[in-house]
C-alpha positions in Angstrom: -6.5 -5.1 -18.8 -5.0 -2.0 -20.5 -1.5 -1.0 -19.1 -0.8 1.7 -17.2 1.8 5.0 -16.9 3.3 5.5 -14.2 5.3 8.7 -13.3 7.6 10.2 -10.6 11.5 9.5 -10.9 11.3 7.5 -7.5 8.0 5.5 -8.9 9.9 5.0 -11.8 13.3 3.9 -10.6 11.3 1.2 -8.2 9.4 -0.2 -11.1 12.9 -0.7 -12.7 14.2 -1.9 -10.0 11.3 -4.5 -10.0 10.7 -7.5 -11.7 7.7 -5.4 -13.8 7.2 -5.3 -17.3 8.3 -2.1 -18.5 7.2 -1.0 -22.6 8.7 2.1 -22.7 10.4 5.1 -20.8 9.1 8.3 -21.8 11.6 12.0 -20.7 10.6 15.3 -21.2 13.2 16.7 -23.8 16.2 19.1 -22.1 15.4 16.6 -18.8 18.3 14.5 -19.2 20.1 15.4 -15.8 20.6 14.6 -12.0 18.3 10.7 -11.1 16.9 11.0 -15.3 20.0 9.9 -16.0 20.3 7.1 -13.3 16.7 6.0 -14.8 18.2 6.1 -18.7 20.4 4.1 -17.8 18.7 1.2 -16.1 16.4 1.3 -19.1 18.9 0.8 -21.1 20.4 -2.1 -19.2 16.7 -3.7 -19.9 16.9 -2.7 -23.4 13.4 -0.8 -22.6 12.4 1.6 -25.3 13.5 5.3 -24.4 11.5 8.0 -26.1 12.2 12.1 -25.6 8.6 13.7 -25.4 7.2 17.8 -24.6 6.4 18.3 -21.5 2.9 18.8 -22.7 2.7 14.9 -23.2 4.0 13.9 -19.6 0.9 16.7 -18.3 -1.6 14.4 -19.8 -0.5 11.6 -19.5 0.1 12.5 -15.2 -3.7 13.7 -15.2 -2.2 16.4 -12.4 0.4 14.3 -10.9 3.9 15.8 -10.3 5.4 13.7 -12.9 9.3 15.7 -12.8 9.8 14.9 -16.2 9.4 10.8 -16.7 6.8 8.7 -16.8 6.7 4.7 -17.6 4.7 2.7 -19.6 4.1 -0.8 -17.5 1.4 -3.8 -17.6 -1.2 -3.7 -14.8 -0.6 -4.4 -11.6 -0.6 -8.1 -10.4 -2.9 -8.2 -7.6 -2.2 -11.3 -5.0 -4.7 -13.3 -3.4 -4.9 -13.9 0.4 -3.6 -17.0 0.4 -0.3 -15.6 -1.5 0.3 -13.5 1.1 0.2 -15.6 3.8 2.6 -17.7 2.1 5.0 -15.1 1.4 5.0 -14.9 5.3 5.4 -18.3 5.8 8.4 -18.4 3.6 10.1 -15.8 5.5 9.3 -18.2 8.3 7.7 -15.3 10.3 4.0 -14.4 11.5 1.9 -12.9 9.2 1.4 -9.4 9.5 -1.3 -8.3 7.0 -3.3 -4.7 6.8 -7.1 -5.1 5.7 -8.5 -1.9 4.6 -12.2 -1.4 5.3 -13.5 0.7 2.4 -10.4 3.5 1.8 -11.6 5.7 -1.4 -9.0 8.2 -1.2 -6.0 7.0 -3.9 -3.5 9.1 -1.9 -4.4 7.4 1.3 -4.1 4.1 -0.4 -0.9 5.0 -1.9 0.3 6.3 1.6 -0.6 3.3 3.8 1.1 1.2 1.1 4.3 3.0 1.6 4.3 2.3 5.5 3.4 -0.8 4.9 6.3 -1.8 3.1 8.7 -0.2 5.4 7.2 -1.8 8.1 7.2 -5.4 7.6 3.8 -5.8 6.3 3.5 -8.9 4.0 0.7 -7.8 2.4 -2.6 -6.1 2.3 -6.5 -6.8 1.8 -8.9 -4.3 0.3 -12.5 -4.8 -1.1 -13.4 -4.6 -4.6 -16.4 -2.4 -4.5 -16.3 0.6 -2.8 -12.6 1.7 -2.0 -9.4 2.7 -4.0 -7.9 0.7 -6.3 -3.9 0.7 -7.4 -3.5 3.7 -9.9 -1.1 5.8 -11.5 -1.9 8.0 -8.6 -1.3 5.2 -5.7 1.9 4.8 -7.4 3.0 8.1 -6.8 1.7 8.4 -3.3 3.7 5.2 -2.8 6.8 6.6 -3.7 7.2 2.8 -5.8 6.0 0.9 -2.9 3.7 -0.6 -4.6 6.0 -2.7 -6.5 6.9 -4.3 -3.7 3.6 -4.9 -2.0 1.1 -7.6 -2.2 -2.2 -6.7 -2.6 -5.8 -8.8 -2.9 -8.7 -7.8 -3.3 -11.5 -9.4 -2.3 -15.3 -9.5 -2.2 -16.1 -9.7 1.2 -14.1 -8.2 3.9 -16.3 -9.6 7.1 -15.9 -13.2 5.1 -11.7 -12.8 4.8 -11.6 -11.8 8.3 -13.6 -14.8 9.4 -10.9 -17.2 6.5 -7.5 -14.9 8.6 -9.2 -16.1 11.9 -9.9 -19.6 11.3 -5.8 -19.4 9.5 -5.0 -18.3 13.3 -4.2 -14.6 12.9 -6.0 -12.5 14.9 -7.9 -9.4 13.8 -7.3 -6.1 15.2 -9.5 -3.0 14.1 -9.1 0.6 14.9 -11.9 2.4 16.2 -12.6 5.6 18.4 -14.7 3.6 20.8 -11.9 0.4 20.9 -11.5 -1.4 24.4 -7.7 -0.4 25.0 -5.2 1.9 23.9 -3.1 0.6 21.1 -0.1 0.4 23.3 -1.4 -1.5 26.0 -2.2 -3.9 23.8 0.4 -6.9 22.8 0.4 -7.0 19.7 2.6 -9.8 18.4 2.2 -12.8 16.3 0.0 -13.8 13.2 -2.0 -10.4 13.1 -4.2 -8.6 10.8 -4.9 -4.9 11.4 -8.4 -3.2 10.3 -8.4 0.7 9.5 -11.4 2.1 8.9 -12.4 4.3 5.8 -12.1 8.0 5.8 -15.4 9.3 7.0 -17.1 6.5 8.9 -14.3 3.9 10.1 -14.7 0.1 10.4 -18.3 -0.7 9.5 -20.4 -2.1 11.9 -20.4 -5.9 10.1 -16.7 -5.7 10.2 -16.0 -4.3 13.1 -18.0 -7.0 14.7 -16.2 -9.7 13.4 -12.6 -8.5 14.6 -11.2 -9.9 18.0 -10.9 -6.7 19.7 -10.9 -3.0 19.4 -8.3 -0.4 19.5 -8.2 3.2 20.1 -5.9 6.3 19.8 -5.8 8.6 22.4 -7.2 12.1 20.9 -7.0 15.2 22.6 -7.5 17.7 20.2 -10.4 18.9 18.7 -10.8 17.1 16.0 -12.1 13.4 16.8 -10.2 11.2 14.5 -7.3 11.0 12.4 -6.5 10.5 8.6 -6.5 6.8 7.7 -3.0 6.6 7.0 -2.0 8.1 9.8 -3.8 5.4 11.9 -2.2 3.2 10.3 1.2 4.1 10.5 0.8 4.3 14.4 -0.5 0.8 14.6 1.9 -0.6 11.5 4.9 0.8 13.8 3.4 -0.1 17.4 3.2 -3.8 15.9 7.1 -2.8 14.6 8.2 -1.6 18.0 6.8 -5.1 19.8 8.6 -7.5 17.3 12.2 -5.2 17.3 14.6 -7.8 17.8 13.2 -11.1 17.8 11.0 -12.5 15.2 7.7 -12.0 14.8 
Protein backbone atom coordinates (compact mmCIF):
# COMPACT_ATOMS: atom_id res chain seq x y z
CA UNK A 1 0.00 0.00 0.00
CA UNK A 2 1.49 3.40 -0.86
CA UNK A 3 1.64 5.86 2.23
CA UNK A 4 -0.26 8.61 2.70
CA UNK A 5 -0.11 12.72 3.52
CA UNK A 6 -1.89 13.87 5.90
CA UNK A 7 -2.44 17.65 6.54
CA UNK A 8 -4.07 20.02 9.17
CA UNK A 9 -1.95 21.09 12.37
CA UNK A 10 -4.56 19.25 14.60
CA UNK A 11 -4.40 16.01 12.15
CA UNK A 12 -0.90 16.34 12.35
CA UNK A 13 -0.18 16.89 16.05
CA UNK A 14 -2.60 13.61 16.72
CA UNK A 15 -0.70 11.50 14.35
CA UNK A 16 2.40 12.58 16.49
CA UNK A 17 0.85 12.08 19.31
CA UNK A 18 0.13 8.48 18.06
CA UNK A 19 1.99 5.49 17.88
CA UNK A 20 2.03 6.01 13.74
CA UNK A 21 4.82 5.86 11.57
CA UNK A 22 5.72 9.23 10.56
CA UNK A 23 8.54 9.73 7.31
CA UNK A 24 8.62 13.10 7.21
CA UNK A 25 7.14 16.58 8.30
CA UNK A 26 6.71 18.92 5.58
CA UNK A 27 6.10 23.32 6.64
CA UNK A 28 5.37 25.81 4.27
CA UNK A 29 8.56 28.21 4.46
CA UNK A 30 7.90 31.69 6.69
CA UNK A 31 5.17 29.14 8.67
CA UNK A 32 7.22 28.56 11.54
CA UNK A 33 4.93 30.15 14.33
CA UNK A 34 2.01 29.68 16.86
CA UNK A 35 1.06 25.17 17.04
CA UNK A 36 4.01 24.77 13.71
CA UNK A 37 6.22 25.16 16.28
CA UNK A 38 4.63 22.83 18.91
CA UNK A 39 4.53 20.23 15.81
CA UNK A 40 8.55 20.97 14.95
CA UNK A 41 9.16 20.13 17.92
CA UNK A 42 7.59 16.77 18.56
CA UNK A 43 9.11 15.83 15.22
CA UNK A 44 12.09 16.47 16.47
CA UNK A 45 11.73 14.57 19.68
CA UNK A 46 10.94 11.45 17.05
CA UNK A 47 13.89 12.50 15.11
CA UNK A 48 11.28 12.64 12.05
CA UNK A 49 12.68 14.34 8.98
CA UNK A 50 11.55 18.07 8.87
CA UNK A 51 11.59 19.66 5.44
CA UNK A 52 10.64 23.59 4.60
CA UNK A 53 8.48 23.46 1.24
CA UNK A 54 6.32 26.51 -0.99
CA UNK A 55 3.15 26.61 -0.33
CA UNK A 56 2.56 25.55 -3.89
CA UNK A 57 3.74 21.98 -2.67
CA UNK A 58 1.34 21.67 0.43
CA UNK A 59 -1.71 22.83 -2.37
CA UNK A 60 -1.02 19.63 -4.21
CA UNK A 61 -0.25 17.59 -2.04
CA UNK A 62 -3.91 18.72 0.11
CA UNK A 63 -5.89 18.07 -3.27
CA UNK A 64 -8.18 21.20 -1.80
CA UNK A 65 -7.95 20.50 1.77
CA UNK A 66 -7.15 23.39 4.20
CA UNK A 67 -3.78 22.18 4.86
CA UNK A 68 -2.55 25.67 7.22
CA UNK A 69 0.82 25.19 6.24
CA UNK A 70 1.88 21.31 7.29
CA UNK A 71 1.24 18.28 6.00
CA UNK A 72 2.79 14.61 7.11
CA UNK A 73 4.04 11.94 5.42
CA UNK A 74 2.66 8.57 7.24
CA UNK A 75 2.24 4.71 6.29
CA UNK A 76 -1.37 3.66 5.63
CA UNK A 77 -3.80 3.29 7.98
CA UNK A 78 -4.06 0.00 9.99
CA UNK A 79 -7.51 -1.10 9.56
CA UNK A 80 -8.80 -3.57 12.61
CA UNK A 81 -10.93 -6.44 12.28
CA UNK A 82 -14.19 -6.97 14.22
CA UNK A 83 -12.96 -9.22 16.39
CA UNK A 84 -10.08 -6.56 17.48
CA UNK A 85 -12.57 -4.37 18.46
CA UNK A 86 -14.50 -6.22 20.56
CA UNK A 87 -11.49 -7.04 22.37
CA UNK A 88 -10.31 -3.69 22.87
CA UNK A 89 -13.81 -3.50 24.68
CA UNK A 90 -13.31 -6.33 26.56
CA UNK A 91 -10.02 -5.13 27.87
CA UNK A 92 -11.50 -2.01 29.09
CA UNK A 93 -13.81 -4.51 30.77
CA UNK A 94 -16.85 -2.61 29.41
CA UNK A 95 -19.74 -3.44 26.86
CA UNK A 96 -19.01 -3.03 23.44
CA UNK A 97 -20.16 -0.10 21.85
CA UNK A 98 -19.51 -0.35 18.05
CA UNK A 99 -20.95 1.97 15.01
CA UNK A 100 -21.65 -0.04 11.67
CA UNK A 101 -21.93 2.19 8.83
CA UNK A 102 -24.29 1.02 6.09
CA UNK A 103 -22.79 2.32 2.80
CA UNK A 104 -21.46 6.20 3.86
CA UNK A 105 -19.70 7.58 0.48
CA UNK A 106 -19.22 10.96 1.60
CA UNK A 107 -15.32 11.23 3.07
CA UNK A 108 -16.39 14.23 5.26
CA UNK A 109 -19.20 12.31 6.75
CA UNK A 110 -16.91 9.49 7.42
CA UNK A 111 -14.36 11.70 8.81
CA UNK A 112 -17.15 13.41 11.01
CA UNK A 113 -18.77 10.37 12.56
CA UNK A 114 -15.23 9.17 13.35
CA UNK A 115 -14.65 12.26 15.40
CA UNK A 116 -17.93 11.64 17.61
CA UNK A 117 -17.10 8.45 17.75
CA UNK A 118 -14.01 8.84 19.53
CA UNK A 119 -15.31 11.31 21.88
CA UNK A 120 -18.01 9.30 22.67
CA UNK A 121 -16.82 6.01 23.86
CA UNK A 122 -17.12 4.14 20.77
CA UNK A 123 -14.61 1.20 20.57
CA UNK A 124 -14.71 0.94 17.14
CA UNK A 125 -16.39 1.00 13.92
CA UNK A 126 -17.54 -1.34 10.86
CA UNK A 127 -17.86 -0.20 7.36
CA UNK A 128 -18.15 -2.17 4.01
CA UNK A 129 -15.57 -2.50 1.55
CA UNK A 130 -17.41 -1.80 -1.64
CA UNK A 131 -19.46 0.92 -1.90
CA UNK A 132 -18.80 3.57 0.94
CA UNK A 133 -15.80 5.90 2.08
CA UNK A 134 -12.74 4.71 2.86
CA UNK A 135 -9.98 6.49 5.41
CA UNK A 136 -8.23 9.25 3.39
CA UNK A 137 -6.27 12.27 3.63
CA UNK A 138 -9.54 13.86 3.61
CA UNK A 139 -11.29 11.61 6.56
CA UNK A 140 -8.30 12.64 8.37
CA UNK A 141 -9.01 16.13 8.32
CA UNK A 142 -12.63 15.89 8.86
CA UNK A 143 -11.53 13.91 11.85
CA UNK A 144 -9.71 16.47 13.33
CA UNK A 145 -6.84 13.25 14.08
CA UNK A 146 -9.52 11.08 15.27
CA UNK A 147 -8.77 8.63 13.28
CA UNK A 148 -5.66 7.82 14.91
CA UNK A 149 -7.38 6.73 17.62
CA UNK A 150 -10.17 4.79 16.19
CA UNK A 151 -10.50 1.25 15.16
CA UNK A 152 -11.81 0.59 12.07
CA UNK A 153 -12.75 -2.86 9.93
CA UNK A 154 -13.96 -3.26 7.02
CA UNK A 155 -15.70 -5.93 5.96
CA UNK A 156 -17.45 -7.73 3.07
CA UNK A 157 -20.73 -8.18 4.18
CA UNK A 158 -22.47 -5.93 6.56
CA UNK A 159 -25.99 -8.17 7.00
CA UNK A 160 -23.26 -11.17 7.69
CA UNK A 161 -21.29 -9.05 10.65
CA UNK A 162 -24.48 -7.99 12.07
CA UNK A 163 -25.65 -11.55 12.17
CA UNK A 164 -21.42 -12.59 13.77
CA UNK A 165 -22.25 -9.02 16.59
CA UNK A 166 -25.57 -10.77 17.35
CA UNK A 167 -24.64 -14.22 17.90
CA UNK A 168 -21.30 -12.30 20.08
CA UNK A 169 -24.45 -10.88 22.20
CA UNK A 170 -24.60 -7.25 21.22
CA UNK A 171 -27.59 -6.06 19.94
CA UNK A 172 -28.13 -4.17 16.74
CA UNK A 173 -29.73 -0.93 16.58
CA UNK A 174 -30.40 0.86 13.10
CA UNK A 175 -31.69 4.25 12.43
CA UNK A 176 -34.45 4.64 10.26
CA UNK A 177 -37.31 7.20 9.49
CA UNK A 178 -39.97 4.54 9.82
CA UNK A 179 -38.14 2.90 13.29
CA UNK A 180 -40.61 1.52 16.07
CA UNK A 181 -39.61 4.06 18.85
CA UNK A 182 -38.08 7.26 19.37
CA UNK A 183 -34.41 7.01 20.17
CA UNK A 184 -34.93 8.12 23.69
CA UNK A 185 -37.46 5.94 24.72
CA UNK A 186 -35.42 3.39 23.89
CA UNK A 187 -32.78 1.78 26.63
CA UNK A 188 -30.03 1.66 25.14
CA UNK A 189 -27.30 0.16 27.34
CA UNK A 190 -25.11 -2.76 27.13
CA UNK A 191 -23.18 -4.60 24.30
CA UNK A 192 -24.60 -2.47 21.34
CA UNK A 193 -24.06 -1.87 17.81
CA UNK A 194 -25.65 1.16 16.13
CA UNK A 195 -26.56 1.14 12.15
CA UNK A 196 -26.67 4.61 10.24
CA UNK A 197 -27.78 4.52 7.08
CA UNK A 198 -26.06 6.03 3.97
CA UNK A 199 -26.70 9.51 2.70
CA UNK A 200 -29.47 9.20 0.28
CA UNK A 201 -31.22 5.97 0.96
CA UNK A 202 -30.59 4.86 4.73
CA UNK A 203 -30.12 1.27 6.06
CA UNK A 204 -30.79 -0.96 3.12
CA UNK A 205 -33.55 -3.19 3.26
CA UNK A 206 -31.22 -6.57 3.79
CA UNK A 207 -29.65 -4.81 6.67
CA UNK A 208 -32.15 -3.23 8.08
CA UNK A 209 -33.90 -6.46 8.33
CA UNK A 210 -31.34 -8.08 10.15
CA UNK A 211 -31.08 -5.42 13.09
CA UNK A 212 -33.13 -6.01 16.41
CA UNK A 213 -35.15 -3.01 16.19
CA UNK A 214 -35.65 0.30 14.66
CA UNK A 215 -35.12 3.75 15.67
CA UNK A 216 -36.33 7.03 14.68
CA UNK A 217 -35.71 10.81 15.11
CA UNK A 218 -38.41 12.98 15.57
CA UNK A 219 -38.48 15.46 12.37
CA UNK A 220 -40.55 18.35 12.23
CA UNK A 221 -39.15 20.36 9.60
CA UNK A 222 -39.43 20.13 6.20
CA UNK A 223 -36.85 18.29 5.20
CA UNK A 224 -37.37 14.44 6.11
CA UNK A 225 -34.08 13.31 7.28
CA UNK A 226 -30.89 14.41 8.59
CA UNK A 227 -27.11 14.27 7.53
CA UNK A 228 -25.62 10.93 8.48
CA UNK A 229 -23.36 12.30 10.90
CA UNK A 230 -25.71 14.06 12.51
CA UNK A 231 -27.71 10.92 13.18
CA UNK A 232 -25.13 9.64 14.54
CA UNK A 233 -24.03 11.95 16.92
CA UNK A 234 -27.65 11.96 18.43
CA UNK A 235 -27.61 8.27 18.93
CA UNK A 236 -23.60 8.01 19.79
CA UNK A 237 -24.60 10.62 22.70
CA UNK A 238 -28.14 9.20 23.65
CA UNK A 239 -26.11 5.74 24.20
CA UNK A 240 -23.44 8.37 26.25
CA UNK A 241 -26.21 9.99 28.28
CA UNK A 242 -27.66 6.26 29.38
CA UNK A 243 -24.18 4.86 30.57
CA UNK A 244 -23.08 8.53 32.41
CA UNK A 245 -21.87 7.29 35.60
CA UNK A 246 -21.82 3.61 35.75
CA UNK A 247 -20.25 1.46 33.32
CA UNK A 248 -21.51 0.38 30.35
Amino acid sequence: MKEQYIVGRNPVLEILKSDKEVEKILVTKGQLKGSINKIIGIAKDRNIIIQQVDKNKLDQISGGNAHQGVAALVSPYNYSSVDEIIDKARKLNTSPFIIILDGIEDPHNLGAIIRTAECGGVHGIIIPKRRSAHVTQTVYKSSAGAVEHMSIAKVNNISDTIEELKEKGLWVYGADIDGQEYYFNTELKGPIALVIGSEGKGISRLVKEKCDFLLKIPMFGHISSLNASNAASILIYEVVRQSYGSKR
